[in-house]
C-alpha positions in Angstrom: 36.2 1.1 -37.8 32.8 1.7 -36.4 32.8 2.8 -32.5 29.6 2.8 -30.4 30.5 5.3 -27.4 27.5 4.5 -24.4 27.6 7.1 -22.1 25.5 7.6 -18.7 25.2 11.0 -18.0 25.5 13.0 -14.8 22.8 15.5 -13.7 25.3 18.3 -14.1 27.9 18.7 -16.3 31.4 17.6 -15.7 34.6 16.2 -17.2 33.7 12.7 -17.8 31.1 14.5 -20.4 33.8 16.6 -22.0 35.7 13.4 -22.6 33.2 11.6 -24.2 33.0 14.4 -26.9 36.5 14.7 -27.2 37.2 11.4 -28.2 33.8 11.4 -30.0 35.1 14.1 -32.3 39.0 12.9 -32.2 37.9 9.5 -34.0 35.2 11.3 -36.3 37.9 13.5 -37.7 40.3 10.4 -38.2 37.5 9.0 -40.7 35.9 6.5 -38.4 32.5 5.8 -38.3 31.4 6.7 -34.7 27.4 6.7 -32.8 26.7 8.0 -29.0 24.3 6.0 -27.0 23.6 8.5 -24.0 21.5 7.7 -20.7 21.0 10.4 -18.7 20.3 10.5 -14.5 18.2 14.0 -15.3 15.2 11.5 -15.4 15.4 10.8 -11.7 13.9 13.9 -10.6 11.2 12.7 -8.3 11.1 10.8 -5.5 9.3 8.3 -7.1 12.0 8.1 -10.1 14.8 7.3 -7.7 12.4 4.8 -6.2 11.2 2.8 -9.4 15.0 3.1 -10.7 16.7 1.1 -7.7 15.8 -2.5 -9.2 17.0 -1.3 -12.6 20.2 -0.3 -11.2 21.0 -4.4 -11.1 19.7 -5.0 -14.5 17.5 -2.4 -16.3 15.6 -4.4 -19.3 14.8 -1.2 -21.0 18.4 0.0 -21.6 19.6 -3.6 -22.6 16.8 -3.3 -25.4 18.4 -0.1 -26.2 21.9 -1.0 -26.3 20.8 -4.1 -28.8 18.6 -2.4 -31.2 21.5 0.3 -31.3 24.2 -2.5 -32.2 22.2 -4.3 -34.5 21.6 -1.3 -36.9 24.9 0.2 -36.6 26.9 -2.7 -36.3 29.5 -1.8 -34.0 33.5 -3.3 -34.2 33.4 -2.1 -30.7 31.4 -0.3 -27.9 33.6 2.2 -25.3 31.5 2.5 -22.4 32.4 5.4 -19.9 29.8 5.3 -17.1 26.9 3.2 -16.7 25.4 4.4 -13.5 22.6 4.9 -12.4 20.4 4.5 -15.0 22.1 2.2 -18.1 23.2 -0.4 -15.4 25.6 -3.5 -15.6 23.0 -4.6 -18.1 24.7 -2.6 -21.1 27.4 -4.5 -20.6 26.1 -8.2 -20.6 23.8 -7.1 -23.8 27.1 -6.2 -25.7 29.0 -9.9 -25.0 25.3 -11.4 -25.9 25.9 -10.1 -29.1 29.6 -10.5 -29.3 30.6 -7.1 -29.6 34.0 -5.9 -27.4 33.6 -4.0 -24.4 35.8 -1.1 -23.3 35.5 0.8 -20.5 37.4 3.9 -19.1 37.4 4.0 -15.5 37.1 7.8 -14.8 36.5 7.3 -10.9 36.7 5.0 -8.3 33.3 4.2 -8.1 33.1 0.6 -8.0 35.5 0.6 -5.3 33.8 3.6 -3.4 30.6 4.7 -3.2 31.4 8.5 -3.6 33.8 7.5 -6.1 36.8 9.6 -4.7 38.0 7.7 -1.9 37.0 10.6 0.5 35.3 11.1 3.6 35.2 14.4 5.8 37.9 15.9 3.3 40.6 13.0 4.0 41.8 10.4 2.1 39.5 7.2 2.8 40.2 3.7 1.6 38.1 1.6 3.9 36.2 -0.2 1.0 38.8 -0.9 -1.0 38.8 -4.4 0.1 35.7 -4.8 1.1 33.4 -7.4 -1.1 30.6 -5.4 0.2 31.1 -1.4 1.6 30.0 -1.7 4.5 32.1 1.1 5.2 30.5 3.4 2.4 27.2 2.4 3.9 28.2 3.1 8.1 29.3 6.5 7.0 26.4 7.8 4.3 29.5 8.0 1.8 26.8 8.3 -1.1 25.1 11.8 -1.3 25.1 11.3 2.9 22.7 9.0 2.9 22.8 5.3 4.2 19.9 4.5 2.3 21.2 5.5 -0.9 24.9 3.7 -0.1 23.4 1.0 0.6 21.4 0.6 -2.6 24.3 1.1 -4.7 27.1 -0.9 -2.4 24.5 -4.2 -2.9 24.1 -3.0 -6.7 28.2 -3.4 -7.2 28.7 -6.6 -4.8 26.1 -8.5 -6.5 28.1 -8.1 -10.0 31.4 -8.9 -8.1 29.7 -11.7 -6.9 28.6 -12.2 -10.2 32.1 -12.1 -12.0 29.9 -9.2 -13.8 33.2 -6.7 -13.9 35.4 -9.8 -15.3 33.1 -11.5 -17.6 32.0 -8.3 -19.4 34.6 -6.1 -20.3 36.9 -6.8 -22.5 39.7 -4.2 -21.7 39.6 -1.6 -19.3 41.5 1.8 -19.6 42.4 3.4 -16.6 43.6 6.5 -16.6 46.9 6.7 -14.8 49.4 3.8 -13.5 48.4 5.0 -10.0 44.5 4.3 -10.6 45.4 0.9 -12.1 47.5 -0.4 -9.1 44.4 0.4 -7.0 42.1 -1.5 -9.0 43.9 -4.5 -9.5 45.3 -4.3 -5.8 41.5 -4.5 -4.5 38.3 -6.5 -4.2 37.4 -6.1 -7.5 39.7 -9.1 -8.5 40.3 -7.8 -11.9 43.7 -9.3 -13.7 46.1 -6.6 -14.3 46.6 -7.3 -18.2 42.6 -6.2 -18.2 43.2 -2.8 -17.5 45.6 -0.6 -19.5 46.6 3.2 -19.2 45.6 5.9 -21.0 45.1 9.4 -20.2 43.0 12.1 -21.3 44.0 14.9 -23.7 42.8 18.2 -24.7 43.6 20.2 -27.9 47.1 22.3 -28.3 46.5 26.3 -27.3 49.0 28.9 -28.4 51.6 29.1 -25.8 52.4 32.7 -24.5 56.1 33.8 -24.0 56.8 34.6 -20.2 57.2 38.5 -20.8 53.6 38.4 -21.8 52.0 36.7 -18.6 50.5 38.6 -15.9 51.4 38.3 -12.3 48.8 36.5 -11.3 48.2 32.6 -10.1 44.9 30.8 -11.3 42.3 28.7 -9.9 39.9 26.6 -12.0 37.4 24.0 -11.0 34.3 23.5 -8.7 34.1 25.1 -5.6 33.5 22.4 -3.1 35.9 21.4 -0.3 37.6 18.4 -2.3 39.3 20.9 -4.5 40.8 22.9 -1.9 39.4 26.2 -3.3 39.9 27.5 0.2 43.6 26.3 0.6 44.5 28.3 -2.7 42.3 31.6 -1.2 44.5 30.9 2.2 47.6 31.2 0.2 47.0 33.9 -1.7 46.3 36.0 1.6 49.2 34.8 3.0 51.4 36.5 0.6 48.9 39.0 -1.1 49.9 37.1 -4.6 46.7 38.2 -6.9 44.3 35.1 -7.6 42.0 34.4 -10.3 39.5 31.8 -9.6 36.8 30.7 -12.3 33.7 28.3 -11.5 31.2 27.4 -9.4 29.8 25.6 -6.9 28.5 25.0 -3.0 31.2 27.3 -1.6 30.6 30.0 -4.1 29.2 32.6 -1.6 32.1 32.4 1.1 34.7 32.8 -2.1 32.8 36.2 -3.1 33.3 36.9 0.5 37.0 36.8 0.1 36.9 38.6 -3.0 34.7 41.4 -2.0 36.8 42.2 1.0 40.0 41.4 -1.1 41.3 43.2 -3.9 43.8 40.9 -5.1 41.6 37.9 -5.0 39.4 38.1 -8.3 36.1 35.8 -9.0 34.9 35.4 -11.9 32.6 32.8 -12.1 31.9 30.1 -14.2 33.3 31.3 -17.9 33.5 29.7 -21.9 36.3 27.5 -22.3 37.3 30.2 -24.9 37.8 32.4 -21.6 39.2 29.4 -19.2 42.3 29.4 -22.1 43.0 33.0 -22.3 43.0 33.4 -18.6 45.5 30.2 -18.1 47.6 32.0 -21.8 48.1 35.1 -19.8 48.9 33.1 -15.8 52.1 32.6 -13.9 50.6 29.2 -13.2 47.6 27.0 -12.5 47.4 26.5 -8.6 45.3 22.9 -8.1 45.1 22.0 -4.2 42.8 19.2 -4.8 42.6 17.0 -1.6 41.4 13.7 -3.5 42.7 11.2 -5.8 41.7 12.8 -9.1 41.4 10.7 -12.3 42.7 12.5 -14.9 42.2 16.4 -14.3 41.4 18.0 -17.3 41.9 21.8 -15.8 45.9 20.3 -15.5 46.1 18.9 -19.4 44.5 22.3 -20.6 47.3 24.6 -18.4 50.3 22.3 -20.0 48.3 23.0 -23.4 48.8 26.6 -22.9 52.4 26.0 -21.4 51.2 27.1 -18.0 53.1 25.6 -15.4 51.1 24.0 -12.4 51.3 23.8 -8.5 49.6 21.2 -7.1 48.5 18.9 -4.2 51.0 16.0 -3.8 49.3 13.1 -3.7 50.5 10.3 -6.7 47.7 10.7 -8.7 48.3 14.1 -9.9 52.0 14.0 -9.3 52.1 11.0 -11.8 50.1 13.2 -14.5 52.8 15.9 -13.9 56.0 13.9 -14.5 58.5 14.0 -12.0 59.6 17.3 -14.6 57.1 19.3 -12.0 58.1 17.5 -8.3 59.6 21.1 -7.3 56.0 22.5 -7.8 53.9 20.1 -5.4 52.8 21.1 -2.0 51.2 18.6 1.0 47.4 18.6 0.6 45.6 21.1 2.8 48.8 23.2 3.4 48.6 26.3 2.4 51.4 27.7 3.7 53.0 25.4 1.7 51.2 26.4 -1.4 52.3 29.8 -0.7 56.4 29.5 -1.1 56.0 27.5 -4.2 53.8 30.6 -5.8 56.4 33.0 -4.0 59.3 30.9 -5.6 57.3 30.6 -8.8 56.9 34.1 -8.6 60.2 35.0 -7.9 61.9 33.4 -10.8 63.6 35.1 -13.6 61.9 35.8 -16.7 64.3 33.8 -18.4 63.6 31.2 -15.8 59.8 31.5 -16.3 60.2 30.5 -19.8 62.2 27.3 -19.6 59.6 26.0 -17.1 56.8 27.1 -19.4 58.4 25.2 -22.3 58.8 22.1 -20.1 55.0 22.1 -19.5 54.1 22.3 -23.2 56.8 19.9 -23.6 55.1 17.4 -21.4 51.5 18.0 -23.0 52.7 17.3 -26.3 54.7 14.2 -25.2 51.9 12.7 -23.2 48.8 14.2 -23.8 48.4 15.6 -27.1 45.5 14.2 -29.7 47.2 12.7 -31.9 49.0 10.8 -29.2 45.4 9.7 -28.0 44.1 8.3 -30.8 47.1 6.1 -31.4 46.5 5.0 -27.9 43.2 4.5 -28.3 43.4 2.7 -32.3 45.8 0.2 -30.3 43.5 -0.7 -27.7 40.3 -1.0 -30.1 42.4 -2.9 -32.4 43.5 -5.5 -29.9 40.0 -6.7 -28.4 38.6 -7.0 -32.0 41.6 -9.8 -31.8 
């Protein structure tokens, strides 16, 4: 089978990146024949960039021309689109059906419900434009980068194509990434039928699972520092009881979490770090702590923990307690609460080695039922093979 993958990508690096390559390489190495189409918003530098772009963001002529010469030298069975804005546009889309090649694409956020994508304002759960043909909602509040202006552009961007049946018309099959994310897109304005969009999660590559008697008593936190990851609620915890915490990355909040670790010996920053390093630290951890306040897609820090057999703590909210499996429900915590957060490390903690394995099996258990490669591509064979139909 030939697979075109079009990707739009972000100004900085992020998960829906490391997908793309995942699955890029997952289908090579199962002998299909498989071309990337990137886009990339690193061209909008200037003002004058973000200004000329706005128009193209309804229809851009030059990445339609793009898309077409692409397909009609490779010759696509299929193309798997993963993001489109702001530069590729809804035009990638239309191009493909003009030339009668199936569309697929995986729904990583909730942008075309909410401007920011995360159905989150001021560090709460916001769903005010769910319904809303237009979000006029997004716009009242800034929702995109704080900035009316810039809602606004986008918010008329997406109405115009739901006006325009664009999101029906054009896309063969979406894949959404849990059962939770698919009940809000069919349960919204969007209007999409529910036997359009079909599940499929991520997956990440098996690790070498450590025994218990070789972790370290410590709890680790991965991911960007910003508030909607609740790097602060995992830093409150770990003062609370004095449990030692690892946390790896970066981001805005970056200087007040050296702070903490300056003035606290057992909380330990280390940056941003390889993926080589991410693994050995989550090999060697009690567990993966993950107070993230939003309704994330499919968190890859999670999959790569159960990869490693790491059990995880995390914020209760469906999303990530559906990626789980109601195998982990002892191990969530109410968003926000760190106090919370703390008895669950504490109980964690607590546990007997013997205990400590059996729950470190069942996380490796889970990966390999749920989210293992080879699982993937049989998921994602089925779902190519049924719009070439």
């Amino acid at each position: 089978m030939r697979i075109l993958i079009l990707h739009n990508q972000y100004k900085q690096h992020g998960g829906e990146d490391t997908v793309v390559e995942s699955e890029k390489t997952l289908l090579q190495t199962q002998g299909h024949e498989v071309e990337a189409l990137f886009f990339s918003n690193q061209i909008l530098a200037s003002f004058w960039d973000k200004v000329r772009i706005v128009p193209k963001m309804f229809y851009n002529r030059q990445a339609a021309q793009e898309v077409r010469q692409k397909i009609q030298r490779f010759q696509p069975d299929v193309l798997h689109v993963h993001n489109i804005f702001n530069v590729a546009s809804p035009a990638v889309l239309i191009e493909a059906q003009k030339l009668n090649v199936p569309v697929v694409m995986t729904l990583h956020n909730y942008r075309l419900l909410c401007l920011n994508g995360l159905f989150l304002r001021k560090n709460h759960i916001c769903e005010l434009c769910r319904y809303q043909m237009l979000a006029l909602s997004g716009i009242k509040y800034g929702c995109l980068g704080n900035s009316r202006l810039k809602s606004a552009q986008l918010a008329i961007v997406i109405a115009w194509h739901r006006y325009a049946h664009t999101w029906q018309k054009y896309v063969n099959k979406y894949i959404a990434l849990t059962n939770f994310a698919k009940q809000i897109f069919v349960n919204s304005s969007l209007q999409i039928p529910e036997n359009q969009i079909i599940v499929k999660p991520n997956f990440v590559p098996a690790q070498p699972r450590l025994p218990a008697k070789e972790r370290q008593n410590y709890f680790l936190f991965v991911g960007r520092l910003s508030p909607e990851k609740g790097v602060l609620t995992a830093i409150e915890a770990s003062l609370q009881t004095q449990i030692p915490l690892h946390i790896i990355g970066e981001g805005e909040l970056q200087s007040k979490v050296e702070q903490f670790a300056q003035k606290h010996d057992f909380i330990r920053y280390f940056g941003a770090k390889p993926k080589a390093e991410v693994i050995a630290q989550m090999q060697h951890a009690l567990a993966l702590v993950f107070p993230s306040i939003w309704y994330e897609g499919m968190p890859m820090t999670i999959l790569e923990a159960l990869s490693c057999g790491t059990p995880v703590i995390a914020s209760n909210l469906e999303s990530i307690a559906e990626v789980l499996t109601p195998l982990f429900k002892d191990y969530l915590f109410a968003p926000h609460q760190a106090q919370e957060l703390a008895q669950k490390m504490l109980f964690l903690q607590n546990q007997t080695a013997q205990l400590q394995e059996q729950i470190s099996q069942t996380a490796y258990e889970v990966y390999q039922k749920h989210y293992s490669a080879q699982k993937n591509y049989e998921q994602l064979l089925a779902i190519y093979q049924e719009v070439q139909k």
